[in-house]
N, C-alpha and C positions, 0 to 999 in steps of 0.2 A: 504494500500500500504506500503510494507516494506521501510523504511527509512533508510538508510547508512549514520554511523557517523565515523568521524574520528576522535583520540584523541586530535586535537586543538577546537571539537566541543561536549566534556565532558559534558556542562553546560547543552546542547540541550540535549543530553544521559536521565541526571538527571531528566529532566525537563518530558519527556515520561515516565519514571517510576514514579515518583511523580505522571504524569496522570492518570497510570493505564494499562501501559503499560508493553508486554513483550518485552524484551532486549535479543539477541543472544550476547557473549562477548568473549572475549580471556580469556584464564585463562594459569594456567601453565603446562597443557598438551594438552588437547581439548579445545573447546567452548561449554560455557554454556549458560542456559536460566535462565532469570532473572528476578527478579521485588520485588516491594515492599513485605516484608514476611509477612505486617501487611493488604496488600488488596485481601481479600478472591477469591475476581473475578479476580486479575489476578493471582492469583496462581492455580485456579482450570482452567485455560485458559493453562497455562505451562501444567499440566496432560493431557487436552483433545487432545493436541498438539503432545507429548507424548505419548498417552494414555497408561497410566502410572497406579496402583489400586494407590487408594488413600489412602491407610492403609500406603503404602509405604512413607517414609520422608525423606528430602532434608535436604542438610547442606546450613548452612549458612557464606559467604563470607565477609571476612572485610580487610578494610586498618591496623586496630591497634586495639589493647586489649578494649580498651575504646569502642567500637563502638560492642562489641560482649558481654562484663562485663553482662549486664543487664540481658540477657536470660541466664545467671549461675547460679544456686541456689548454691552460693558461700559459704553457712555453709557446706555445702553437699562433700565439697574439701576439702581433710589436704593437708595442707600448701606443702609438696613436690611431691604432683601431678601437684598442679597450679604451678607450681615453673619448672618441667619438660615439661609441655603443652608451656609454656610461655620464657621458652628457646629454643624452637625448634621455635616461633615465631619471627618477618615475616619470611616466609617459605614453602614448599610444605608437610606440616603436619595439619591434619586432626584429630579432637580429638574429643571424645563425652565425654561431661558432663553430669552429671546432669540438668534436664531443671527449669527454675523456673519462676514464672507464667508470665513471658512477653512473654514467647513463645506462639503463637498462635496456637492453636490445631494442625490444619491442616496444617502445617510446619512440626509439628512431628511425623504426622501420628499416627501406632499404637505404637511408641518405649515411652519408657520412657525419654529418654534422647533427648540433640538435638547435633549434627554433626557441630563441629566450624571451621574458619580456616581463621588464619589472613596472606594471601597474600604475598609473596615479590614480585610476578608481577605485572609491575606498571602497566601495562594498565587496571588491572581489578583493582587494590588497588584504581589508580588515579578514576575509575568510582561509588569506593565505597564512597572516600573523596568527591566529585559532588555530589555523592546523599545525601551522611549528615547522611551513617547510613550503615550496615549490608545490605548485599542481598540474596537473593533465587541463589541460586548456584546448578543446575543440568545439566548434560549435554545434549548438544543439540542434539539427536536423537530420535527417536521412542522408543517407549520401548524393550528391545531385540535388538537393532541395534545396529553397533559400531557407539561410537562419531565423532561428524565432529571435522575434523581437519582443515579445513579453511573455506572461508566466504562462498566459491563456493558450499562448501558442506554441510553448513548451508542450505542455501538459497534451494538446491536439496532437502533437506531434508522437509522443509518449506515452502517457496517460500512465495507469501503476505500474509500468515497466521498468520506471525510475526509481529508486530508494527514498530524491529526497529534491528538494526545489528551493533555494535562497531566493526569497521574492522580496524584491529589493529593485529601483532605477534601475538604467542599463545610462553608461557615459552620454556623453553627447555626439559622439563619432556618428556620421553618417552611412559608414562603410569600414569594415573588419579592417584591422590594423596592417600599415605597409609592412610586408618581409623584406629583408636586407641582405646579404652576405656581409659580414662583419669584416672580411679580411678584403673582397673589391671593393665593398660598396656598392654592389649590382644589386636592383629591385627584381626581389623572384616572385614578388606577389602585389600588385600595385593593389 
């Protein structure tokens, strides 16, 4: 049964992911699906949900630099790449790194790299600081489908398949946030 949370009930949010839970959430354009990027069963739950090829990889969402650091093979960066990724941070900017072995396979699918992006929406930021880490950040629709843009069209899209729904604004972004390569600077997703 889908559970509805609102952001004075964050802690309960955390607490479903931490289970093993997927999580519908606001972010800065659409709503995404979400969950621990380290628990295999709920990420291939997000695909089937989706149905999504699982070659395909997801970025992953955070409140601040610190909580994304770890999946960066940080030799892998000169100093004015991370330097321009990390000015555009918090923010609606989207970058791939280099991945480096905290990344769990199946996060990255078939790419080499993994898709970052540290937040200034606080309602997804504040549900990344509750979970104590980085989240699975894709958006909520079908594969091929446009994203939902509110909980009503989550839930359409869904309905009790989901664990659990942060119903909460979605940013102001008109359109899902630009991807980047961090090391040319080439837009891989305008």
């Amino acid at each position: 049964m889908l559970r509805r949370f609102t952001l004075a009930e964050l802690d309960a949010a955390a607490a479903l992911l931490h289970g093993g839970g997927v999580l519908a959430y606001p972010t800065e354009a659409v709503f995404g699906l979400g969950c621990d990027p380290h628990d295999r069963a709920a990420f291939e739950r997000i695909f089937a949900l989706k149905q999504r090829p699982p070659t395909q990889g997801v970025l992953l969402i955070a409140a601040d630099f610190a909580q994304v650091e770890r999946y960066i093979e940080l030799a892998a960066v000169p100093d004015d790449a991370m330097r321009r990724a990390q000015a555009s941070w918090p923010g609606p900017h989207t970058w791939i790194f280099p991945r480096s072995s905290a990344v769990p396979a199946w996060v990255a699918g078939g790419h080499a790299g993994i898709a970052l992006r540290v937040t200034a929406h606080e309602p997804a930021a504040a549900l990344c600081r509750a979970f104590g880490g980085a989240l699975v950040s894709t958006s909520a629709n079908p594969h091929g489908q446009a994203p939902a843009r509110s909980a009503q069209a989550v839930e359409a899209c869904f309905g009790d398949e989901l664990d659990g729904l942060l119903d909460a604004p979605l940013g102001s972004q008109a359109t899902p946030t630009v991807i980047r390569d961090v090391l040319s600077g080439a837009i891989i997703r305008a």
